[in-house]
MILUMVO-480384 format. One record per residue (C-alpha): residue number from 0; residue in three letters; x, y, z. Coordinates in Angstrom, 2 decimals. Each point is the difference from the previous one (the first is absolute). Example, Ala and Ser with C-alpha at 12.3 -4.5 7.8 and 13.67 -1.06 7.14 Angstrom:
2
LUMVEX  num  residuo        x        y        z
LUMVEX    0      ALA    12.30    -4.50     7.80
LUMVEX    1      SER     1.37     3.44    -0.66
//
This chain:
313
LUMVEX  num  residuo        x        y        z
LUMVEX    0      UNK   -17.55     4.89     9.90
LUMVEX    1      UNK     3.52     1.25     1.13
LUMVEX    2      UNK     1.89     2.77    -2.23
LUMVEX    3      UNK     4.04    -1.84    -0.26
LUMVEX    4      UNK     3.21     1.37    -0.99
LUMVEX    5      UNK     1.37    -2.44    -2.95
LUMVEX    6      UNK     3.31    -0.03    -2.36
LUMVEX    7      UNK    -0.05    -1.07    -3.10
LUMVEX    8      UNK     2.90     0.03    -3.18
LUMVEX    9      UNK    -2.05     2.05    -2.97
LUMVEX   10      UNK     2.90    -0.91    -2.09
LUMVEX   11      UNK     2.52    -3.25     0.04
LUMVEX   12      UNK     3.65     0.98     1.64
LUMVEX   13      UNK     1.50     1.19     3.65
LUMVEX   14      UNK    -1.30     1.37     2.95
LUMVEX   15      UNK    -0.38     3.07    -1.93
LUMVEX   16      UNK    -3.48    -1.13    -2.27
LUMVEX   17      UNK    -1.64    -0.73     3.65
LUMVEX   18      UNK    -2.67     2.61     0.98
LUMVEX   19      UNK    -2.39     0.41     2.97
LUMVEX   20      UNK    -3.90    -0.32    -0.66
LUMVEX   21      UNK    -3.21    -0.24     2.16
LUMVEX   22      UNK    -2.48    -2.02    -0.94
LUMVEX   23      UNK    -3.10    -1.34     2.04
LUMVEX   24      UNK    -0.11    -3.28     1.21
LUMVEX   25      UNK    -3.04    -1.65    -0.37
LUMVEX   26      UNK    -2.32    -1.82     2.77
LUMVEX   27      UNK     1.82    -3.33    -0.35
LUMVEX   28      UNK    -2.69    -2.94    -1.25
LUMVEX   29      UNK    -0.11    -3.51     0.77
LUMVEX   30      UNK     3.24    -1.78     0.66
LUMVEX   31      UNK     2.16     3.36     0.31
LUMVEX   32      UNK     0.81     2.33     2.81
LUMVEX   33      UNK     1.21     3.21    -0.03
LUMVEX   34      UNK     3.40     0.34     1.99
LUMVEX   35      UNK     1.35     3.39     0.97
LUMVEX   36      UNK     3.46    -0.41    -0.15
LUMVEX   37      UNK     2.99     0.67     2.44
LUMVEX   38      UNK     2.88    -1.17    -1.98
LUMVEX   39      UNK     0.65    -1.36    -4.05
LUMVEX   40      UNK     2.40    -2.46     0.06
LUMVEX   41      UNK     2.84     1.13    -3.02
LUMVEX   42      UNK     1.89    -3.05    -2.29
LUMVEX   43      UNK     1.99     0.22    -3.27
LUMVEX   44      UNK    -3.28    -1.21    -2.00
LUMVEX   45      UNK    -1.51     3.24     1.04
LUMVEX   46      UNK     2.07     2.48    -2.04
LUMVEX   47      UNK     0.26    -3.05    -2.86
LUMVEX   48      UNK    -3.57    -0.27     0.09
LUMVEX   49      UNK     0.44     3.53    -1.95
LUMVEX   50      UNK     2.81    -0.07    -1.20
LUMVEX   51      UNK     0.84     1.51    -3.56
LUMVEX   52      UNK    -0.76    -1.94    -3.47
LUMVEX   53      UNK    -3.41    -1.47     0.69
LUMVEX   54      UNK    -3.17     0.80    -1.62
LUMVEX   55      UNK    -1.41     3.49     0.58
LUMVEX   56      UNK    -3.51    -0.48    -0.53
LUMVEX   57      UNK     0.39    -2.01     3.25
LUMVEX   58      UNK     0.41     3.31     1.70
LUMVEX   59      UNK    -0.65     1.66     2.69
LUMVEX   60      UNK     1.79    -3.29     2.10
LUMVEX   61      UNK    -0.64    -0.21     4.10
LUMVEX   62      UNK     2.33    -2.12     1.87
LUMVEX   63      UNK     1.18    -1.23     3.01
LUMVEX   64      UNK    -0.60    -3.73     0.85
LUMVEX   65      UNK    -1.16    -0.14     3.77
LUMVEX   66      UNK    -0.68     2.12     3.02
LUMVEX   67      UNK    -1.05    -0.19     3.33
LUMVEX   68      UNK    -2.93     2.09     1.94
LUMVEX   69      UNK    -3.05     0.41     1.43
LUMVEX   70      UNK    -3.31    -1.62    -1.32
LUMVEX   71      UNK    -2.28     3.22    -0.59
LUMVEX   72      UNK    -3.21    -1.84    -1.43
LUMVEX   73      UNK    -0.55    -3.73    -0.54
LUMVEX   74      UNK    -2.67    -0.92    -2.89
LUMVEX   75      UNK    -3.05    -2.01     0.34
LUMVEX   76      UNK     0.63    -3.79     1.37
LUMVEX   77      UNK     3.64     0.43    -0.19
LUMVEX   78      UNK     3.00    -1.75     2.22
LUMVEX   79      UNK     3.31     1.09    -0.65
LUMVEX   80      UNK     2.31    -3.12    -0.97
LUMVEX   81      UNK     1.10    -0.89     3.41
LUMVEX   82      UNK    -3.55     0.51     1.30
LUMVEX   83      UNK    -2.12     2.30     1.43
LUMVEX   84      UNK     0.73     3.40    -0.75
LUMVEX   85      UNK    -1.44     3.13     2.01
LUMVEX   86      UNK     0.63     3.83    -0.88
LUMVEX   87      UNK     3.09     0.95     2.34
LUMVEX   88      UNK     1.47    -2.89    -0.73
LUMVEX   89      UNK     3.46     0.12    -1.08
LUMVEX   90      UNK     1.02    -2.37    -3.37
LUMVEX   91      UNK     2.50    -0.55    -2.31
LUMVEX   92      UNK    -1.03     0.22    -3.97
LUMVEX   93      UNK     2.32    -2.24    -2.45
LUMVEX   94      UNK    -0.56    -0.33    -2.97
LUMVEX   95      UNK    -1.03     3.40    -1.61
LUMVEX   96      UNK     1.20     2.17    -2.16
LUMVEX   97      UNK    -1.09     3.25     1.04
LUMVEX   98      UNK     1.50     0.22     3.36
LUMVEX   99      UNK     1.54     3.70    -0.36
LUMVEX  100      UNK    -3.04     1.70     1.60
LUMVEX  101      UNK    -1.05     1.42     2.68
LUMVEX  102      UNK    -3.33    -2.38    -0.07
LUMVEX  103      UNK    -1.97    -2.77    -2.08
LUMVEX  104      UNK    -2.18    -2.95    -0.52
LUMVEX  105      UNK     2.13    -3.64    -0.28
LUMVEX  106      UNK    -1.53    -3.36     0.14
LUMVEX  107      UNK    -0.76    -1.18     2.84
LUMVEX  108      UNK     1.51    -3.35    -1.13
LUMVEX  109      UNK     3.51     1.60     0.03
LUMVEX  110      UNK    -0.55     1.71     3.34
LUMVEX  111      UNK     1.30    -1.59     2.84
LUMVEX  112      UNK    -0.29     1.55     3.89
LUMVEX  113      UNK     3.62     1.72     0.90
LUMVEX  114      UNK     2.39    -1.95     2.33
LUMVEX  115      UNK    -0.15     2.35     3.20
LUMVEX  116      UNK     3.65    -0.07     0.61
LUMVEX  117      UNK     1.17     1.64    -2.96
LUMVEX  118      UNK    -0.32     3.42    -1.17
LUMVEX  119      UNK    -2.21     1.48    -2.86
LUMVEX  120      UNK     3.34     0.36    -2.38
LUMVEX  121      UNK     0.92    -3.35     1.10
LUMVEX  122      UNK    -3.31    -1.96    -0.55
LUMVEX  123      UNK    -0.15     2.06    -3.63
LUMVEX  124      UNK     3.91    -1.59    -0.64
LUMVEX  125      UNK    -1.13    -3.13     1.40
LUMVEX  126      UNK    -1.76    -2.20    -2.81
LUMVEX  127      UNK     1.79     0.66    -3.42
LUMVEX  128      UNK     4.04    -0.79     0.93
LUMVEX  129      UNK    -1.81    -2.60     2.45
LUMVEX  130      UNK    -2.12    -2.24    -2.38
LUMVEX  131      UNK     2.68     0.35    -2.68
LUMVEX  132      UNK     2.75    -0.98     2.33
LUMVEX  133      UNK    -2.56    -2.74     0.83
LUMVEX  134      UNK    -0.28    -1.25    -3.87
LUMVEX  135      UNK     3.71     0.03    -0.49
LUMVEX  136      UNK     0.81    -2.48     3.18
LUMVEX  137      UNK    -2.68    -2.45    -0.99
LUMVEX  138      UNK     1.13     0.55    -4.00
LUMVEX  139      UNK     3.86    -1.65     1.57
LUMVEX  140      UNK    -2.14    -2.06     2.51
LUMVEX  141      UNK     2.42     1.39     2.78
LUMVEX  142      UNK    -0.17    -2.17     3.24
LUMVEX  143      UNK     1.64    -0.53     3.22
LUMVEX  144      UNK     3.95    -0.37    -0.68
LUMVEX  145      UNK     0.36     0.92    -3.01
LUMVEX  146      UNK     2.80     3.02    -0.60
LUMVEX  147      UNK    -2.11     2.53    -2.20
LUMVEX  148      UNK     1.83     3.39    -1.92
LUMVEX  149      UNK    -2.01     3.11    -0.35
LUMVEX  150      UNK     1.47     2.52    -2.80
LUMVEX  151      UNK    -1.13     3.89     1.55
LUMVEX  152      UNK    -0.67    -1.71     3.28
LUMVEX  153      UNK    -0.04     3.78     1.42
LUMVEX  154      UNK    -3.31     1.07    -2.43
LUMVEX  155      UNK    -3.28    -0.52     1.45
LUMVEX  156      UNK    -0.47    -3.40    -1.24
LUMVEX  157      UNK     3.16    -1.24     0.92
LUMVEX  158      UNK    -0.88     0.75     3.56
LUMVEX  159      UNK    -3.18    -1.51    -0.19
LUMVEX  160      UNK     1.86    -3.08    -1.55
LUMVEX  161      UNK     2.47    -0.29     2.34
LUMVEX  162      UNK    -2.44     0.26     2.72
LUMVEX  163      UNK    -2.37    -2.85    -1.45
LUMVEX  164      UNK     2.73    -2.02    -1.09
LUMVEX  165      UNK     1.58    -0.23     3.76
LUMVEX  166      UNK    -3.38    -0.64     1.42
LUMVEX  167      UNK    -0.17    -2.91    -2.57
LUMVEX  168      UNK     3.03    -1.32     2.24
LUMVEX  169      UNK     2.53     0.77    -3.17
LUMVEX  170      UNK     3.69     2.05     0.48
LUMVEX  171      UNK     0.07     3.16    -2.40
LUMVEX  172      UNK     2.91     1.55    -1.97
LUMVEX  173      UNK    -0.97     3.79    -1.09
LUMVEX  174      UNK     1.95     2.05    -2.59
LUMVEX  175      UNK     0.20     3.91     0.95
LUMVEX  176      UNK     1.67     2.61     0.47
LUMVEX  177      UNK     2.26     0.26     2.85
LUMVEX  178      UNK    -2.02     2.70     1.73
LUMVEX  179      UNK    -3.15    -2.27     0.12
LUMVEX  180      UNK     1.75    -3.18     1.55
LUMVEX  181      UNK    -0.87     1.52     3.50
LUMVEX  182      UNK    -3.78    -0.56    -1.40
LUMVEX  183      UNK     0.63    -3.15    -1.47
LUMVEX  184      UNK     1.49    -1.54     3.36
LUMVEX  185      UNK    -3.05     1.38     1.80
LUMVEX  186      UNK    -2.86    -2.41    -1.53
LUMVEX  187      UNK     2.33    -2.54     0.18
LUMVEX  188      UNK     2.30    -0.48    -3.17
LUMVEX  189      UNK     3.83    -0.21    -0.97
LUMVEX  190      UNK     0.63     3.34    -2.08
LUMVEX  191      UNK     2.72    -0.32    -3.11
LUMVEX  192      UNK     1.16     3.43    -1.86
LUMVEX  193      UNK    -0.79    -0.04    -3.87
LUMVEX  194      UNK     2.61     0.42    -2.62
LUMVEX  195      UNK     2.77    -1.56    -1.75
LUMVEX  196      UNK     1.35    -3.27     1.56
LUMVEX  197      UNK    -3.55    -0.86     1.34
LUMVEX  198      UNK    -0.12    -3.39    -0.99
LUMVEX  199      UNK     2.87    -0.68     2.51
LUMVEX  200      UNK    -1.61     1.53     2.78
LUMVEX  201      UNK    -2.69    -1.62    -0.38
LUMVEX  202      UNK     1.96    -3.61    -0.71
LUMVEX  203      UNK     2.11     1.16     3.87
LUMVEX  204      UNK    -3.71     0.06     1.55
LUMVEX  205      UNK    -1.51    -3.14    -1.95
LUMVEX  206      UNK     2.81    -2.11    -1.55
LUMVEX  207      UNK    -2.79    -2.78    -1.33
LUMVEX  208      UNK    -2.04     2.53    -1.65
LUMVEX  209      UNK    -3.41     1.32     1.29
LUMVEX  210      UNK    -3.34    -1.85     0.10
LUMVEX  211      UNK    -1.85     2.97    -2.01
LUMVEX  212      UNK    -0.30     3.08    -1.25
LUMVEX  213      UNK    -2.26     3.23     0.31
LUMVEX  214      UNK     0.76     3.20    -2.40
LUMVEX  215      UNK    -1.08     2.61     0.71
LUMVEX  216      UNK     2.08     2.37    -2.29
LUMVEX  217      UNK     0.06    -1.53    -3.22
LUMVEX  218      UNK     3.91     1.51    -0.47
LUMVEX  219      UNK     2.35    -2.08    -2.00
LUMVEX  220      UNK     2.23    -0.49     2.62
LUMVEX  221      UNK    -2.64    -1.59     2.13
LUMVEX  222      UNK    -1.17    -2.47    -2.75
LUMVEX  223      UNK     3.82    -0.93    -0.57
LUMVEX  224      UNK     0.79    -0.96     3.42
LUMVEX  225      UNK    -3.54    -1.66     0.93
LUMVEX  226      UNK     0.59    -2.36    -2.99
LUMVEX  227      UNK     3.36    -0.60     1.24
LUMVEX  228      UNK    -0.52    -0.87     3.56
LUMVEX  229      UNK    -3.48    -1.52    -0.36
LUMVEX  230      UNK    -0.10    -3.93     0.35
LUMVEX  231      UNK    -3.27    -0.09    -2.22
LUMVEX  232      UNK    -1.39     2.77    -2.46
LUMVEX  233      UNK    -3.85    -1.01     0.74
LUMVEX  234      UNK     0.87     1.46     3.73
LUMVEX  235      UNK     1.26     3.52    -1.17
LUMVEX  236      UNK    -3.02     2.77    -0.55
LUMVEX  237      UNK     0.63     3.07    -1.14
LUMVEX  238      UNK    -3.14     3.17     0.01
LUMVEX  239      UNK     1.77     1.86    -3.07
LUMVEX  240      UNK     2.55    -1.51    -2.09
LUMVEX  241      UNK    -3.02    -2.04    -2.16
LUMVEX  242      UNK     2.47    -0.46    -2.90
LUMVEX  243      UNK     2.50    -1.54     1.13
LUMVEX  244      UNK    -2.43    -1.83     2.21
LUMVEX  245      UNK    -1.51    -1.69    -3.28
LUMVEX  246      UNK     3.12    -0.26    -1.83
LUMVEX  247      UNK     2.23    -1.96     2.83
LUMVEX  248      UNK    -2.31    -1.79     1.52
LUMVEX  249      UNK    -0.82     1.78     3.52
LUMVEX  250      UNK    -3.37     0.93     1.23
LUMVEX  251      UNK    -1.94     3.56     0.08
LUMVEX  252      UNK    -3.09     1.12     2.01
LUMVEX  253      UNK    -2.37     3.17    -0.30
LUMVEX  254      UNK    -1.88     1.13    -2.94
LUMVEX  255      UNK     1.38    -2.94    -2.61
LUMVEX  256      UNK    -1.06    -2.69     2.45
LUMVEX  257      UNK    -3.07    -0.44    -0.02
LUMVEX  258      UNK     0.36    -2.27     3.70
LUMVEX  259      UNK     1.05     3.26     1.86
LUMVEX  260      UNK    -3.44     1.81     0.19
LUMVEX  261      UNK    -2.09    -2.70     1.02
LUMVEX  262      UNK     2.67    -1.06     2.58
LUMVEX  263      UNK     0.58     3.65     0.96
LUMVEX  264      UNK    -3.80     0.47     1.18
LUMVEX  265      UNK    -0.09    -2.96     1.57
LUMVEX  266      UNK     2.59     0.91     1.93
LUMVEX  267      UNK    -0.76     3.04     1.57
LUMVEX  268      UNK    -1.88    -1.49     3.03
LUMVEX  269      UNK     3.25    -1.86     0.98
LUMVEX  270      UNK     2.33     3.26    -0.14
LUMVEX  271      UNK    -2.35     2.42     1.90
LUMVEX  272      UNK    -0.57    -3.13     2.74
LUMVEX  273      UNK     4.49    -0.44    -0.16
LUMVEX  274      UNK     0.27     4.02     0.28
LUMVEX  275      UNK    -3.03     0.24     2.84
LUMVEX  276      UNK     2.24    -2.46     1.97
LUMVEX  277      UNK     2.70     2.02     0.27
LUMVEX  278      UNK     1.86    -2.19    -2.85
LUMVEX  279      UNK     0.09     2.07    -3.31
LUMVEX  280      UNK     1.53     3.54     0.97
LUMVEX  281      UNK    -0.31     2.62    -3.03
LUMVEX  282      UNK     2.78     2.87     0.87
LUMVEX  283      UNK    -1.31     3.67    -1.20
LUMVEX  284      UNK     2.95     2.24    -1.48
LUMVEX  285      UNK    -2.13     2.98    -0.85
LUMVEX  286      UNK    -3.46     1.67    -0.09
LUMVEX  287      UNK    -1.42     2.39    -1.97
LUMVEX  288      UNK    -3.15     2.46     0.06
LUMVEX  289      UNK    -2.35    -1.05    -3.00
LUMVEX  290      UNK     0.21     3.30    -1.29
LUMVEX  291      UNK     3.73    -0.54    -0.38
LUMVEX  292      UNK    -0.51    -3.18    -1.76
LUMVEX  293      UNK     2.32     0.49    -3.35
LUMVEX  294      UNK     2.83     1.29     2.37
LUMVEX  295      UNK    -0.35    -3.62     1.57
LUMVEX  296      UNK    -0.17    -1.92    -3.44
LUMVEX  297      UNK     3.34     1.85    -0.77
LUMVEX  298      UNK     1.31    -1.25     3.62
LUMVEX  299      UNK    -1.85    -3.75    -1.59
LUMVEX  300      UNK     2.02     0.25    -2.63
LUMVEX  301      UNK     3.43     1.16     1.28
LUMVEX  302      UNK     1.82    -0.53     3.01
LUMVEX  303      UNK    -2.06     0.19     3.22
LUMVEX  304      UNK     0.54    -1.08     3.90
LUMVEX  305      UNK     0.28    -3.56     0.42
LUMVEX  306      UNK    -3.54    -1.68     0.32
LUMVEX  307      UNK    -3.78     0.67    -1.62
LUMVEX  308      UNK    -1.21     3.39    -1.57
LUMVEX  309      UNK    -4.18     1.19     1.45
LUMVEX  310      UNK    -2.14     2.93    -1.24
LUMVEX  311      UNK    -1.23     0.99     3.21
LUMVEX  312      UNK    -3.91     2.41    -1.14
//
C-alpha cells in the first residue's frame, strides 16, 4: 500500500475549491496496477470537469484524465494493454479521471507501456489531444490531397491535427495568432491570422474552397467562415460549437457522439506506435510541481507558453 498526494475540488468553481489530500492507495487487485506517477497530463476538461453549477452531492470531485509513470505493483494475472507489464516499467494511463496525484491504481486495460523517446510530461500529453485529433480526421474522412482548415491550429489539438492530417498526405491551413505561425510552419502547415476579412485570406490561399473542416474553437467567427469556404457541410467537424452543429447541418464529436469513445480507445495503440516513431511530437510549454497544481489550472485556464501544461509530483 503506498501513502499518495491527491487534489480534489470540495466545492464546484476555479482553481481556488482545489485542495491537497493523502489518501492510501490500495494493493491494486486483478486487472489494475498501481502506477507511481512522474507527470499528469493537464486539458481544458480538467478544470470543466469541476467547474461551477453541477450537483454538489457529487462532491469531493478528483480529476485529471491521464498520466504517465512507473508501474509500482501489478495485480494477480494481469498484462497491461499493450502486454506484459513488470514493476519499473514505465506506462502511460488514458483514460482516468483521477490523474492529479502523486500515485494510484488504473486498469490495466487503459495502461499502455510509455514510448521511450518521449518524456514523462510528454507521454502524460500524449493520448487525449492525440485520439481526439484522431476522431476528428476520420469524422471529415481526411485523405491524401485533400486541403484541410484547422480553427486554433496553435492549441494542443490543432497541433496534433495538423500533424496527423499531413501524415495522412493532406495540405493544412491553420488559423492563429501571428506569434504562433512560427509553430504552425514547423509541423508542416500554412498559418493565416484571425480576424476581420478572414474569409478572403483564406479564399487568396484556397480560391475553390477547402475539402473539410476541423473546429476546434467553437467561436462564431470560425463557424461563419468554415460554412463559407467548405465545399460540403458533412466534411466540417467542430469539438464545441454543438448548436450550431445541429442547427446548420455540420458535424460534432466528443461527449454528444456517441462514435467518439469507442473510436477514441481504439485508437490509442495507433497514436502511441505514430508518436514512438518519431511521428507525433507533443511540444511542452510549462511544468508545474503537484503541490502547485491550482497555480497551473489558473495558467490552464489563461494565457500560458505555447504548447502542453504537466503536473510534475
Amino acid at each position: 500500500m503506498i501513502e499518495a498526494r491527491k487534489w480534489v475540488a470540495t466545492a464546484f468553481g476555479g482553481p481556488e475549491v482545489l485542495n491537497e489530500i493523502r489518501e492510501e492507495v490500495p494493493d491494486p487487485g486483478p486487472g489494475e496496477i498501481t502506477v507511481q506517477v512522474r507527470a499528469a497530463g493537464m486539458n481544458p476538461a480538467d478544470y470543466k470537469h469541476f467547474g461551477p453549477g453541477q450537483d454538489p452531492s457529487l462532491l469531493p470531485v478528483s480529476t485529471g484524465f491521464e498520466v504517465a509513470g512507473v508501474i509500482a505493483a501489478i495485480g494477480p494475472g494481469t498484462e497491461i494493454a499493450s502486454g506484459g507489464g513488470a514493476v519499473g516499467d514505465e506506462v502511460v494511463v488514458f483514460q482516468i479521471s483521477y490523474g492529479y496525484a502523486s500515485a494510484l491504481n488504473a486498469p490495466a486495460a487503459d495502461t499502455f507501456a510509455k514510448p521511450s523517446n518521449l518524456t514523462f510530461p510528454e507521454a502524460a500529453n500524449l493520448l487525449l489531444v492525440g485520439t481526439t485529433a484522431a476522431d476528428a480526421l476520420n469524422t471529415v474522412s481526411a485523405s491524401e490531397g485533400d486541403t484541410v482548415l484547422v480553427h486554433a491550429a496553435a492549441g494542443a489539438v490543432g497541433t496534433s491535427v495538423i500533424q496527423q492530417a499531413r501524415l495522412l498526405g493532406a495540405t493544412v491551413i491553420g488559423t492563429a495568432a501571428e506569434d504562433d505561425f512560427d509553430h504552425l510552419r514547423g509541423f508542416g502547415a500554412t498559418p493565416v491570422a484571425y480576424g476581420p476579412g478572414l474569409e478572403e485570406r483564406l479564399r487568396a490561399l484556397a480560391p475553390d474552397g477547402v475539402d473539410a473542416v476541423i473546429d476546434t474553437i467553437g467561436v462564431d467567427e470560425a463557424v461563419d467562415v468554415s460554412l463559407a469556404v467548405v465545399r460540403d457541410r458533412q466534411r466540417f467537424v467542430t469539438l464545441t460549437a454543438f448548436k450550431r452543429a445541429a442547427g446548420e447541418g455540420f458535424r460534432s464529436i466528443g461527449a454528444n457522439n456517441p462514435n467518439s469513445g469507442p473510436f477514441r480507445a481504439a485508437a490509442r495503440p495507433r497514436i502511441l506506435a505514430l508518436a514512438a516513431a518519431g511521428k507525433l511530437a507533443v511540444p511542452i510549454g510549462q511544468t508545474f510541481p503537484l503541490r502547485e497544481t491550482p497555480r497551473a489550472v489558473q495558467a490552464l485556464k489563461g494565457h500560458h507558453p505555447y504548447g502542453k501544461l504537466a503536473l510534475v509530483p
